[in-house]
N, C-alpha and C positions, 0 to 999 in steps of 0.2 A: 561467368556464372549467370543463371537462367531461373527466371520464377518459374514456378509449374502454373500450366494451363487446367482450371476445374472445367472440367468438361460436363457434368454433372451435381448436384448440390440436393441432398431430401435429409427432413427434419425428423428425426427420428427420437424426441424425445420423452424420456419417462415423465418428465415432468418442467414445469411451468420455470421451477427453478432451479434445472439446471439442465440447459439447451445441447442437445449432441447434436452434431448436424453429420451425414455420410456424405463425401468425395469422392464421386471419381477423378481421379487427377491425369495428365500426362505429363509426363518429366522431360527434363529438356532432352531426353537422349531418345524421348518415342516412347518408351515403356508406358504404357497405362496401368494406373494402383487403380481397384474399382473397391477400396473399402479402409479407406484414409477417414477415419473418424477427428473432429476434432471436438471442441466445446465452444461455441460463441458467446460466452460467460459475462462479457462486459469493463469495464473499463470501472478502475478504486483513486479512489486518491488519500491518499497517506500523509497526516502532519505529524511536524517535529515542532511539536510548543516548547519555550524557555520562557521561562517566566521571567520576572522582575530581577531577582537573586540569579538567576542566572541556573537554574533546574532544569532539567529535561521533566516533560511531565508522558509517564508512558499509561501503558491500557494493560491489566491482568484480567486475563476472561479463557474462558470455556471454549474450545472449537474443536466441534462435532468431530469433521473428518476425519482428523487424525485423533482423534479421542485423549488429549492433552490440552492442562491450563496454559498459557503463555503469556507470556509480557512482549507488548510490540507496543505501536505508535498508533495512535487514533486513526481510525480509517470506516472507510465506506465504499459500495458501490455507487457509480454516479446515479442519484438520482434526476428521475423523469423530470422535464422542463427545468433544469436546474443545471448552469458549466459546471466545467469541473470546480474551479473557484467557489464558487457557489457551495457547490457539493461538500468541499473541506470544511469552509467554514461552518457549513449547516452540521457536518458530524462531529465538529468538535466541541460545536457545545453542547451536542445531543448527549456526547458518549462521557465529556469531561466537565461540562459548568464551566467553558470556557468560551465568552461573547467574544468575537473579533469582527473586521471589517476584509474584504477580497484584498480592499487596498494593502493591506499588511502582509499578507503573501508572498515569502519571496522563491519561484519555482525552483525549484533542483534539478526539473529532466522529468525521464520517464526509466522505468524498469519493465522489465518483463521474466514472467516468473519461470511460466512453462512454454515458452512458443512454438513447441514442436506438436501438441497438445490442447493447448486451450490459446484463445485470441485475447485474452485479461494480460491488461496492463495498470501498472500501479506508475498515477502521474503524484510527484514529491514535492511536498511544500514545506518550507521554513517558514514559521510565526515567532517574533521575540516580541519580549516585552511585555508578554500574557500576564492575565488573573483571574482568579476563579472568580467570577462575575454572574453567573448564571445558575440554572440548577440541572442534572441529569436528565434527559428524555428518551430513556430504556426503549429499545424494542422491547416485543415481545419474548424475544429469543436470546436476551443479550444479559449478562451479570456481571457488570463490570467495577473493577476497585482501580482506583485510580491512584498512580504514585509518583513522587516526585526523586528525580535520583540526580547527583551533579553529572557535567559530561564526563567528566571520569571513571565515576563508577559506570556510567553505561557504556563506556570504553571496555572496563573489565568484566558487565555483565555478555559484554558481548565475545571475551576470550574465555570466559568458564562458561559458556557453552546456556547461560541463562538468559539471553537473551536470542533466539533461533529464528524466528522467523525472516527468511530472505528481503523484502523490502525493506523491512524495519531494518536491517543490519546496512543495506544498502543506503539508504538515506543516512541516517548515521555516519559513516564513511565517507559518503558525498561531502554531508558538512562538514567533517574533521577537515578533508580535501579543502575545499572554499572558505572556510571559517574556523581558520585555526586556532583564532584568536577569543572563540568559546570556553575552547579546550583549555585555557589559558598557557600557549603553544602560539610565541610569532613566526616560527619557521620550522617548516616541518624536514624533518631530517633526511638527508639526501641516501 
């Protein structure tokens, strides 16, 4: 298997926020595509806070796109002059009232959402031991209710279909995998 060669690359976007760039590509077999659109959208990073008690604390908000409230996990695009590290913690206690240190961060990995389509990757952090120490700092654009579930019931919000978003289910699942011992689960079933 074989990357494709861009042979070409122009920025064809409607706007500031949200980048389309056009492709001509060749594939490894010689075919040239002269109209491979993608999205160079950026890179998110996603926490999984638990608190003290042992809570998942997740994020209920408004998103545009798909014109649906949803329940997911704190996140952010990476902000400018800011790691990723950085970035999580700065959005967790933008979006939740939750101060933390990078140090506490334990990484997951990375997902990817749409990669046939957009070049957005969501890198996953684990934070235990959180408290709400802080206060909210809203975007503009953002309405967010913050709530606290065990990992259980976010085990079941994610089989009734209430908890949807793909990273957040991702990460989620990652932890059950590495940390079963949340779930209060020493061994997960063969």
């Amino acid at each position: 298997m074989q990357k494709w060669k861009i042979l070409e690359e122009e920025d064809v976007s409607p706007s500031k926020w949200f980048p389309v760039v056009r492709h001509t590509v060749e594939l490894p077999d010689g075919t040239v595509v002269d109209d491979y659109y993608i999205s160079p959208i950026g890179d998110v990073v996603m926490v999984l806070p638990v608190t003290r008690d042992n809570k998942f604390v997740l994020v209920k908000q408004y998103k545009h796109a798909i014109g649906e409230i949803v329940i997911e996990l704190p996140a952010g695009f990476q902000q400018e002059g800011l790691t990723l590290p950085e970035t999580a913690v700065s959005e967790l206690e933008e979006e939740c009232g939750i101060k933390t240190a990078v140090s506490t961060l334990i990484p997951l990995g990375k997902v990817a959402n749409n990669p046939t389509k957009t070049t957005h990757v969501t890198y996953c952090y684990l934070v235990r031991d959180v408290e709400f120490n802080s206060v909210q700092n809203l975007e503009i654009t953002e309405e967010i209710e913050v709530l606290t579930v065990s990992p259980q019931e976010a085990l079941t919000m994610i089989e009734n279909g209430d908890i949807w978003v793909a990273d957040s289910i991702a990460i989620i699942m990652k932890t059950f995998l590495r940390f079963p011992e949340i779930f209060n689960v020493t061994v997960l079933p063969q």
